[in-house]
C-alpha positions in Angstrom: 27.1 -11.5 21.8 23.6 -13.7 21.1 24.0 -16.7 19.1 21.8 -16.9 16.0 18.5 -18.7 16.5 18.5 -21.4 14.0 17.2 -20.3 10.4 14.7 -22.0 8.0 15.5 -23.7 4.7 16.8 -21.8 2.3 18.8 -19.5 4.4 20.1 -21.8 7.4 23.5 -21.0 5.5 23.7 -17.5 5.9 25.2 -16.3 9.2 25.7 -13.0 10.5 28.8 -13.0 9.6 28.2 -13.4 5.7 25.6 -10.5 6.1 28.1 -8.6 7.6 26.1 -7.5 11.2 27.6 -5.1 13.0 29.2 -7.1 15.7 28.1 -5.0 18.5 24.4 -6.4 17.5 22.1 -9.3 19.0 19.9 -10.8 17.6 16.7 -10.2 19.3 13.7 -12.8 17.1 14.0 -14.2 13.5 10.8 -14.1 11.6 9.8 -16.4 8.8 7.0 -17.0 6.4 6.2 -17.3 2.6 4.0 -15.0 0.6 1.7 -15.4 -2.1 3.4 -12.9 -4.6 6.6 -13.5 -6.5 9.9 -11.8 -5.9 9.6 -8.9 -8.5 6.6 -7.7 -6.6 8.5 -8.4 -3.1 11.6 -6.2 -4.4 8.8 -3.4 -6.0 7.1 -3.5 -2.2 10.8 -2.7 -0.7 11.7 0.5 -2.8 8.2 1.6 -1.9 8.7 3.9 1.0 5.7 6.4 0.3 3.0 3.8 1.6 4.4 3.5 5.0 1.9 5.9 6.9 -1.2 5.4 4.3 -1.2 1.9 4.7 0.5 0.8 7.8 -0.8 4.2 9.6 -1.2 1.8 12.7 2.4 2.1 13.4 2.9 5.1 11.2 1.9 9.1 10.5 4.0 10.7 8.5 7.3 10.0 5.9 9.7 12.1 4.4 12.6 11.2 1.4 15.9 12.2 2.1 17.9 10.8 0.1 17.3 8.3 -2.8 19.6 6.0 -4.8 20.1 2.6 -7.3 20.4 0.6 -3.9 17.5 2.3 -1.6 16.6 5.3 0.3 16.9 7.2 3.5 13.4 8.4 5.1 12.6 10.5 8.3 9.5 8.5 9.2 7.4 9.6 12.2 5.6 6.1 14.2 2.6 6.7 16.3 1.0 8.5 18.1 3.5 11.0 16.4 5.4 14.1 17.9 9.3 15.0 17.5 10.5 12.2 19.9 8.7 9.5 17.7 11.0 10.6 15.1 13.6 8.2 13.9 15.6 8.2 10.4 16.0 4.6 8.3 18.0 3.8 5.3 17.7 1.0 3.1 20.1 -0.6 1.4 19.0 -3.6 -0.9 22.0 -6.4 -2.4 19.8 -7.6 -5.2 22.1 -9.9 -6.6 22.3 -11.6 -2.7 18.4 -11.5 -3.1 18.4 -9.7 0.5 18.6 -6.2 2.0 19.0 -4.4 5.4 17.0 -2.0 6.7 18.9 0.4 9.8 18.0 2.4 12.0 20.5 5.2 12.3 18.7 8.1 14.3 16.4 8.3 17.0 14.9 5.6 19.3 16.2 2.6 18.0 19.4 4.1 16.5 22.1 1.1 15.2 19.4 -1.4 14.8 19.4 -3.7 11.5 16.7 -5.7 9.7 18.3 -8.0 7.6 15.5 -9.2 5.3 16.5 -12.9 3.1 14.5 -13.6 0.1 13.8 -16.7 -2.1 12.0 -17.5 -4.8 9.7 -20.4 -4.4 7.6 -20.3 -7.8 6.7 -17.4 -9.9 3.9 -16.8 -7.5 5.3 -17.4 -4.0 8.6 -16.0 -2.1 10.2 -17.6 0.9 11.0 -14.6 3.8 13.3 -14.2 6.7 13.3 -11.4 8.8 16.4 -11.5 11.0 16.4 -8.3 13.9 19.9 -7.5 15.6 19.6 -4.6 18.1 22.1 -2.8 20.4 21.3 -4.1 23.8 22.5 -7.0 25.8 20.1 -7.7 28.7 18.2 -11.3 28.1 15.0 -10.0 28.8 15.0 -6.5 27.3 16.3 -8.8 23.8 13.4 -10.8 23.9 10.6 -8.7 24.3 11.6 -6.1 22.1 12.1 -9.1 19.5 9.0 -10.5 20.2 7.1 -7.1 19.6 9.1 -6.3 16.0 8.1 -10.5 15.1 4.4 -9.3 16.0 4.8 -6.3 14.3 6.0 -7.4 11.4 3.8 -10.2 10.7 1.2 -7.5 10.5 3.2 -5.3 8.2 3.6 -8.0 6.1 -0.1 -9.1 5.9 -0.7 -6.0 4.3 2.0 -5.6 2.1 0.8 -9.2 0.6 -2.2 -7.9 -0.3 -0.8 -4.9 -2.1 1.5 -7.2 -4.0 -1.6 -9.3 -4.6 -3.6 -7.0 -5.9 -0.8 -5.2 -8.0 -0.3 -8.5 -9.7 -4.2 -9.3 -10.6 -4.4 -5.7 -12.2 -0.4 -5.7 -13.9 -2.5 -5.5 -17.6 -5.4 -3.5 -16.6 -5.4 0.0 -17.8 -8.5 2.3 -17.8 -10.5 2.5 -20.9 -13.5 4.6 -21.9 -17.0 2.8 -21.4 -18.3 1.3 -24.5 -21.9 2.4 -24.0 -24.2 4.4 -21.9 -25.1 2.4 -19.1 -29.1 3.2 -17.9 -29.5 3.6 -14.3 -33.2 3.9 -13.8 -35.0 6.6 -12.1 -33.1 9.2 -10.3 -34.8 8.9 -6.7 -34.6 4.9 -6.9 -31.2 5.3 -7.7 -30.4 7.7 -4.5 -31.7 5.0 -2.5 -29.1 2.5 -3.3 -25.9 4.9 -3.5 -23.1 4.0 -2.9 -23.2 1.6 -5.6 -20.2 -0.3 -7.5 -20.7 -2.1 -10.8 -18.4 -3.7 -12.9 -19.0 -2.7 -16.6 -17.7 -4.6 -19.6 -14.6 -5.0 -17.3 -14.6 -1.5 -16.1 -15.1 -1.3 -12.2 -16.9 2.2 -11.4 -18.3 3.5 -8.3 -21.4 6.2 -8.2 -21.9 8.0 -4.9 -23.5 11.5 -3.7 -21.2 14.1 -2.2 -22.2 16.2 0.9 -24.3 18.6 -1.5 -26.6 16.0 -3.5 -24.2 16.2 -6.3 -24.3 12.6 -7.1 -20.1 11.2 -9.1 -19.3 8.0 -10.6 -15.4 7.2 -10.6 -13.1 4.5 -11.4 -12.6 2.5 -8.6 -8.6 1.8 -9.7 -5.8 4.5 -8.1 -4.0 5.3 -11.7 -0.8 5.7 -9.6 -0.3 2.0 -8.1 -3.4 0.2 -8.8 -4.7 1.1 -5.3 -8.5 0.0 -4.3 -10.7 3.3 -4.3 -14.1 1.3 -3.9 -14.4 1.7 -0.1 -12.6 4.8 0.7 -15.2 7.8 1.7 -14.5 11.0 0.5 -14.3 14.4 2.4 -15.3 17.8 1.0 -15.2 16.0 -2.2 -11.7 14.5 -1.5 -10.5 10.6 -2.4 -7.8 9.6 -0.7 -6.2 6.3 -1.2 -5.4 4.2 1.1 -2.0 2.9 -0.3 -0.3 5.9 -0.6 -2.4 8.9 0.4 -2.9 10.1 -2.8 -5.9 12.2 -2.8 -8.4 13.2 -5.7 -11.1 15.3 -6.5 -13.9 13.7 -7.6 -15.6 16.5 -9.0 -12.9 17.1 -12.0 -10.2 13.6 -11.4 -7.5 16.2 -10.8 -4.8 15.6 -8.0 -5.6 17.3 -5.4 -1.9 16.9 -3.9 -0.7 18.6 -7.3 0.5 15.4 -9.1 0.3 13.9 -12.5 -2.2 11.7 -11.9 -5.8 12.0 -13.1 -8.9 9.8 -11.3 -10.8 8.3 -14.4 -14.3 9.5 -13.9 -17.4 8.7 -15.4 -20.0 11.2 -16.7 -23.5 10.9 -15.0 -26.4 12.4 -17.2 -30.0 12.7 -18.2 -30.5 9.9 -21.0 -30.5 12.0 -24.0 -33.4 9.1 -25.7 -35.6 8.7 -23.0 -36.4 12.4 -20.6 -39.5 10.3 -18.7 -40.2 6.5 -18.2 -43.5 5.4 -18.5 -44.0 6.0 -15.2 -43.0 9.7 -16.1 -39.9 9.3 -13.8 -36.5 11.0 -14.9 -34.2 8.0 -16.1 -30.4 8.6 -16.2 -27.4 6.8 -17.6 -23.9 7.1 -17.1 -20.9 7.2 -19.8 -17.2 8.2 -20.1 -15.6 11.1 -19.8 -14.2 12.7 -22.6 
């Protein structure tokens, strides 16, 4: 059996044995860091499984729920490049009051392996991390470089997640509201020209482009399911997907186009009604909400 590496401040006094590691497990690479999002948004990131293949799709392509509880979930996940052999089954299983969980592997390539995950909060914006992976194999050198690659991986799978968390914080008390006023956007064929385009609006962030046949669609640039960002994604055959979760949209009526609840906030894009010509005798539009 491995001997712990030594652990970082505050968790240097949790072994394996208070975790409770399955004693036929080494530990392979311990990986520490602090992100810049507090704890309730670190425990809402955990009981997220749906974003695995949408947002880390780099190590990911597909997830399935099989089970779901008070303390976690079981998922069939698929990693890259994908295919039955890739296939491998996880559970969670979160101790909230321990402020830690464990993530195991318990089919597939991999099978036995747990990710004990230590959490601490550092202020109401910050949370201390410690990764800690204990895999089935003994040989020295097998340890270390399959440690070395989940440390690597994770680092990146973390990155991410903290900007989720990030971003889920700055828009916690947004909510999408109906424009306040038409909005002129000049003449039609100037406007073509500069399309995509995303403005922000009395604190409304929309986002006017022209779809494969001219039609030209302005849209909220907020997913209404997790707050995901919308404003770079490009759509297909009319299609938004986000890049969260997946969820996909159509931009011609805001309906899910997976056959969910949730509606895209779009923005109406007509001829002003004051105003046919300019001066120039140019058609001028404007945009407003949707009723």
């Amino acid at each position: 059996m491995s001997a712990d590496i030594a652990a970082t401040a505050p968790f240097a006094e949790i072994d394996r044995d208070a975790l409770g590691v399955d004693p036929a497990l080494h530990l392979a690479a311990t990986y520490a860091r602090e992100v810049e999002a507090g704890i309730a948004r670190v425990w809402e990131n955990v009981f997220d499984w749906e974003h695995f293949p949408a947002l880390h799709a780099e190590y990911f392509c597909d997830v399935r729920l099989l089970e779901e509880h008070v303390h976690g979930w079981r998922v069939a996940v698929t990693r890259q490049p994908g295919g039955p052999d890739r296939r491998i089954v996880i559970e969670l299983d979160a101790e909230r009051e321990w402020a830690r969980y464990r993530v195991r592997i318990i089919e597939g390539g991999g099978a036995g392996t747990e990710i004990w995950t230590l959490l601490a909060t550092r202020d109401l914006h910050r949370t201390a991390v410690e990764v800690r992976f204990y895999l089935p194999l003994a040989n020295p050198q097998k340890l270390a470089a399959l440690g070395e690659a989940y440390r690597l991986a994770y680092k990146r799978l973390w990155d991410a997640d903290e900007s989720m968390m990030q971003r889920r914080e700055t828009l916690s008390g947004w909510s999408g509201r109906p424009l306040p006023r038409p909005v002129p956007l000049g003449p039609i064929a100037e406007l073509r020209h500069r399309l995509p385009l995303t403005l922000e609006i009395d604190g409304t962030p929309v986002r006017l482009l022209a779809l494969a046949d001219g039609e030209i669609v302005a849209h909220s640039t907020v997913c209404p399911h997790w707050r995901g960002p919308l404003d770079a994604c490009l759509p297909q055959v009319g299609i938004l997907r986000c890049p969260w979760h997946g969820y996909r949209f159509d931009l011609r009526t805001g309906l899910s186009a997976d056959g969910r609840s949730y509606r895209l906030s779009l923005i109406d894009f007509v001829r002003c009604e004051h105003a046919a010509k300019n001066t120039s005798g140019a058609e001028e539009w404007e945009y407003s909400s949707r009723k």
